[in-house]
C-alpha positions as CSV (number, residue, x, y, z in Angstrom):
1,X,136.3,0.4,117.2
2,X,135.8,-1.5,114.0
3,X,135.5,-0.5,110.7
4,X,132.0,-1.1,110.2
5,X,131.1,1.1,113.1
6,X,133.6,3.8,112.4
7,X,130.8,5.4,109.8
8,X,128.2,5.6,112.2
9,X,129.8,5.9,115.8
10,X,129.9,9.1,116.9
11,X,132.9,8.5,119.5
12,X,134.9,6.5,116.4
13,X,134.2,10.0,114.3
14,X,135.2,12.4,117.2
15,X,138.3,9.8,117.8
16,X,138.9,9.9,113.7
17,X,138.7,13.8,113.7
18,X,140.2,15.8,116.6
19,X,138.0,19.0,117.7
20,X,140.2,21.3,116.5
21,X,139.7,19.7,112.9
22,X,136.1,20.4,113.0
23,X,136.5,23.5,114.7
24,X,138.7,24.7,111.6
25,X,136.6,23.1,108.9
26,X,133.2,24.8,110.5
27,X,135.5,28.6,110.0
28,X,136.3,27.5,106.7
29,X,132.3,27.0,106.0
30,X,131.1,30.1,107.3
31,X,134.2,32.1,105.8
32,X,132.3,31.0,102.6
33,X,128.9,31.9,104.1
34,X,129.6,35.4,104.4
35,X,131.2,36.3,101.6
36,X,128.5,34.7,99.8
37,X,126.0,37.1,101.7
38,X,128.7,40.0,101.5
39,X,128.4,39.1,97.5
40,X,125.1,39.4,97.0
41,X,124.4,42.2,98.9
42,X,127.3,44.3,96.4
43,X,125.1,42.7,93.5
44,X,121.8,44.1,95.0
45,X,123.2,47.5,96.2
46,X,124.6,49.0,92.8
47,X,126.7,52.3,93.3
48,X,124.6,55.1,92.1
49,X,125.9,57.0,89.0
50,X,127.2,60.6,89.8
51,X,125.0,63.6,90.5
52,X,125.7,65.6,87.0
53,X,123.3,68.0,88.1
54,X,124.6,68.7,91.4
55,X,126.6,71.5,90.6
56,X,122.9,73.4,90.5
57,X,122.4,73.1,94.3
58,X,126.0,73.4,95.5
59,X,126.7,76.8,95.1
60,X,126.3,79.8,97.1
61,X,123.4,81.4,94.5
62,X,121.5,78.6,96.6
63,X,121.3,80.1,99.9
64,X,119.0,83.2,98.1
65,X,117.3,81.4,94.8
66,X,115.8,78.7,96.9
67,X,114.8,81.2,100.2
68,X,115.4,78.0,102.4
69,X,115.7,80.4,105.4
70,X,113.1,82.6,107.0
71,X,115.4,86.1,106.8
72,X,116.3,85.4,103.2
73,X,112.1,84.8,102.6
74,X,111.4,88.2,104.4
75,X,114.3,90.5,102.7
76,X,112.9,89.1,99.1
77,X,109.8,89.5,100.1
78,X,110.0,93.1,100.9
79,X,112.2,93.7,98.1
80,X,109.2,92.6,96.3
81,X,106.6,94.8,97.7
82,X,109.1,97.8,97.3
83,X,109.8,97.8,93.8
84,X,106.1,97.0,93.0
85,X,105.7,100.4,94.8
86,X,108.4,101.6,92.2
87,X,105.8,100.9,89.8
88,X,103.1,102.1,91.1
89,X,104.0,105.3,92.9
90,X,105.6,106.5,89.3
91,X,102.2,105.3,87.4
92,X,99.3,107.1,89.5
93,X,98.8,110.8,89.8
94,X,100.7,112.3,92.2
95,X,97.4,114.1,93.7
96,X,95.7,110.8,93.9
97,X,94.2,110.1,97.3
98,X,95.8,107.9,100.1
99,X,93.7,105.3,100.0
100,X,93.7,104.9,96.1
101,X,97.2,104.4,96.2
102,X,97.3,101.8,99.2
103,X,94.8,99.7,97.0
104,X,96.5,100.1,93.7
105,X,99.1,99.4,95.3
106,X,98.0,95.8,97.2
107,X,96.7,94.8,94.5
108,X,100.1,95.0,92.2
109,X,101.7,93.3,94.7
110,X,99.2,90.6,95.1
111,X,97.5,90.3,91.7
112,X,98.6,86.6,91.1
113,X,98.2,86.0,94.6
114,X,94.5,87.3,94.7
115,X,93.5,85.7,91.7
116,X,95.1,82.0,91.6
117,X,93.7,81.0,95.3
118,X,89.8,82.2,94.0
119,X,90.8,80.1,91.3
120,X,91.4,77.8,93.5
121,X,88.7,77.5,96.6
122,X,91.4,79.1,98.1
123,X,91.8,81.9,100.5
124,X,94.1,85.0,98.8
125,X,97.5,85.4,99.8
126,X,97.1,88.9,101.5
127,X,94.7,87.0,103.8
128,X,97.0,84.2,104.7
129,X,100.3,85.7,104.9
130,X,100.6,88.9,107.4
131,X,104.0,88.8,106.9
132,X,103.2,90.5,103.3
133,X,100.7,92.3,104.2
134,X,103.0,94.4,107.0
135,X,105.8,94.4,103.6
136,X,102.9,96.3,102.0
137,X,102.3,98.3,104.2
138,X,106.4,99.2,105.3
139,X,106.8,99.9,101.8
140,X,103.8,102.1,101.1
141,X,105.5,104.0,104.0
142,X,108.9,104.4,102.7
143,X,107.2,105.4,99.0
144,X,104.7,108.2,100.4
145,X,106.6,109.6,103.2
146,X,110.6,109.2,101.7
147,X,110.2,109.1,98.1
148,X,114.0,110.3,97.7
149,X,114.6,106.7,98.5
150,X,112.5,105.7,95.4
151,X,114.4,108.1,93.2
152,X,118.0,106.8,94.6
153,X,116.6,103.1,93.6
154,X,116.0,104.4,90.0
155,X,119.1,106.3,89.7
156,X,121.5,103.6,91.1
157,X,121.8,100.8,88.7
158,X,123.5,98.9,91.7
159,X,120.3,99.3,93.7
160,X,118.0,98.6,90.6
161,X,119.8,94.9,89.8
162,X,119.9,94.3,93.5
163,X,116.1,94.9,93.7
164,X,115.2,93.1,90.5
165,X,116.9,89.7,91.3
166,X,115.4,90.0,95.1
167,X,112.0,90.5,93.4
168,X,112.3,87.9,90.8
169,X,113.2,85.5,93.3
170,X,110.3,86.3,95.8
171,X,108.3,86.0,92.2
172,X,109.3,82.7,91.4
173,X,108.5,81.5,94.8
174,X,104.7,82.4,94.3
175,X,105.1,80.9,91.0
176,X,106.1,77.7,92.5
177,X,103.9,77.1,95.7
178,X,100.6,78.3,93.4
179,X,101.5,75.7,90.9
180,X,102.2,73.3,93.8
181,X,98.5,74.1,95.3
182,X,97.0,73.8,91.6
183,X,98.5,70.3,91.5
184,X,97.3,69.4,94.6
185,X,93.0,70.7,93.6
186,X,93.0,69.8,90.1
187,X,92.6,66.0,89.4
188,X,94.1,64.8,85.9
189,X,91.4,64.5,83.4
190,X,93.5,63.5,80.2
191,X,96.7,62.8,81.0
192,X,98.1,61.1,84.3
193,X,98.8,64.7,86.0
194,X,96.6,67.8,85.6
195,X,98.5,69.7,82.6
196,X,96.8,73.8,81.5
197,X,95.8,74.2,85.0
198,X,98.9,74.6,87.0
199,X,100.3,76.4,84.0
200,X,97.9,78.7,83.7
201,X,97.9,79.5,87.4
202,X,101.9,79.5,87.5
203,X,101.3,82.3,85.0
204,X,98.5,84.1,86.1
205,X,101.1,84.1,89.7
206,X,103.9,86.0,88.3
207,X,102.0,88.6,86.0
208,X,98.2,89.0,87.6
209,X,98.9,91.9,88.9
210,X,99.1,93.7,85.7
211,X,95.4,93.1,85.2
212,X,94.3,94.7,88.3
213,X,92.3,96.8,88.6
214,X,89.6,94.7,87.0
215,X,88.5,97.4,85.2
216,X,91.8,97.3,83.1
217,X,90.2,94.2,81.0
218,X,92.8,92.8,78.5
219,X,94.2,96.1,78.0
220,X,98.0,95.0,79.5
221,X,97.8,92.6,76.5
222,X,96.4,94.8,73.8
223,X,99.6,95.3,72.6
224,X,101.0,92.0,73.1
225,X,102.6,89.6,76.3
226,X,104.8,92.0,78.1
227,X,108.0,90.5,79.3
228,X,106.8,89.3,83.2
229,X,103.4,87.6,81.3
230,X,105.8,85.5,79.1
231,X,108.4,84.6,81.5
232,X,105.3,83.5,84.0
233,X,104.0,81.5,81.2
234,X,107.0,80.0,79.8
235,X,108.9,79.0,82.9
236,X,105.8,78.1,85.1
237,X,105.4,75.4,81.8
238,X,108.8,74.2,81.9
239,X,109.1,73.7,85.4
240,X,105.4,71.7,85.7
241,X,106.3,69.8,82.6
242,X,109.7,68.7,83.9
243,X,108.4,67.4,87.2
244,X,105.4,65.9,85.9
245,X,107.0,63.8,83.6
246,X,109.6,61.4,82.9
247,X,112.0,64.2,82.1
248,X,112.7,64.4,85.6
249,X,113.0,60.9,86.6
250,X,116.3,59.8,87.9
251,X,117.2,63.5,88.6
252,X,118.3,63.9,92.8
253,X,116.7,66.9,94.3
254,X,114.4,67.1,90.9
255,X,112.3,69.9,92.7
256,X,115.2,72.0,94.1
257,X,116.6,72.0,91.1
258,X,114.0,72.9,88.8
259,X,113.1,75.9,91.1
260,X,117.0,77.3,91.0
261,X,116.4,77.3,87.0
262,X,113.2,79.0,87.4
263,X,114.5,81.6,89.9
264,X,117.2,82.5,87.5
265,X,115.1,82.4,84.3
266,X,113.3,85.2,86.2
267,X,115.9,87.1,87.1
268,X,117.8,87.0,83.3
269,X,115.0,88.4,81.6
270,X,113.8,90.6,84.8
271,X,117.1,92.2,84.4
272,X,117.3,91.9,80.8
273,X,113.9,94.3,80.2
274,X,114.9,96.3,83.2
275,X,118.1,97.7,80.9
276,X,116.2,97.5,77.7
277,X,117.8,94.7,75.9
278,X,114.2,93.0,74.9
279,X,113.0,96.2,73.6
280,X,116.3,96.8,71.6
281,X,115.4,93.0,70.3
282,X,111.8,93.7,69.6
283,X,113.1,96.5,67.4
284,X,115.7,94.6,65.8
285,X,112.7,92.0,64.8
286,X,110.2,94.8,64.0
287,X,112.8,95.9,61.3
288,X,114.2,92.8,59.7
């Protein structure tokens, strides 16, 4: 073929370039295609930065702070109702009737519980949850027909910190689903999120049951916030705070996390006035 036509023959161009030519020169091009898609995929898909709170959630402390299984819920839980009943038994009369102490009783395990879901619209945890009520009602058993077993609790400190940290973490449970259900019936009014009201009923969740029966009034309070009203109040703050703002933005597992800090707030100062070190501080304050 002439020269003229070589440009613009087809067979000239096929007879100018073998096949295996083009076939090499068509790898080369889309050996550059993909590693321009493999490039900008690496720009789009930036390597997360490390997990700096991860240490929170992998631990064994986990596995009982969080109650992510049903038999860990239901020993707490009972742990809970008992040393309520520890409270109780020790506070009434000892020739107070039956059925004086089965109410007294419910309603110190349920105060917060009752309360919070009135509050609320709701319908009171005792209602909703057999599963508490028959902890009630296993543990009212245990206190009125064995109350040696009470006495071994009081006398064992073993028994007493294995207790408290069971009941402080069945306590900051209810803390956390009653400031859930707060934040899902209250609408923000001021700020983007509703802000007093699932503090308050965090609070009123881990202490209401100091206020019952009604007919108590503000007597519990008279003499100040006793330790349970100010570690409600405190920690059911700092935990809606933190996950209703940017404080928690950026944080994996933000609501895990915030729970396991709760939990164990509860637990340091449930065990800390259990063994009198806030009173030895009030004291210490009271003086200087």
């Amino acid at each position: 073929c002439d020269t003229t036509a070589t440009m613009t023959s087809p067979r000239c161009y096929q007879a100018s370039y073998p096949a295996s030519v083009l076939l090499v020169r068509a790898l080369v091009l889309l050996q550059f295609v993909v590693v321009a898609v493999l490039a900008k995929q690496s720009k789009d898909e930036e390597p997360s930065p490390p997990d700096s709170t991860a240490f929170l959630l992998q631990n064994p402390l986990t596995d009982l702070l969080l109650m992510p299984t049903a038999g860990v819920r239901y020993m707490c839980m009972f742990c809970y109702c008992f040393y309520h009943g520890c409270k109780v038994f020790v506070a009434l009369p000892k020739d107070a009737a039956p059925s004086y102490k089965v109410v007294s009783f419910v309603m110190a395990s349920t105060g917060g519980g009752i309360l919070v879901p009135i509050f609320l619209n709701g319908i009171p945890v005792v209602l909703a949850n057999d599963a508490l009520a028959l902890s009630i009602i296993v543990s009212y058993a245990i206190h009125h027909y064995f109350p040696v077993i009470r006495d071994v609790v009081a006398q064992s400190k073993i028994l007493t910190v294995c207790f408290i940290v069971l009941f402080e973490v069945f306590r900051a449970g209810v803390a956390v689903n009653l400031i859930g259900l707060a934040n899902k019936n209250i609408g923000p009014s001021v700020f983007g999120y509703p802000l007093f009201g699932p503090i308050i009923a965090g609070g009123v969740a881990g202490c209401g049951g100091a206020f019952f029966p009604l007919n108590k009034g503000l007597d519990p309070i008279k003499a100040g916030l006793a330790t349970p009203m100010v570690s409600a109040i405190t920690g059911a703050a700092a935990f809606h705070i933190f996950l209703s703002t940017s404080l928690s933005d950026g944080v994996i597992d933000a609501t895990d996390k915030a729970r396991f800090c709760l939990a164990f707030y509860f637990i340091i100062c449930g065990l800390a006035k259990a063994f009198g070190y806030v009173d030895m501080a009030i004291k210490k304050v009271k003086k200087e």
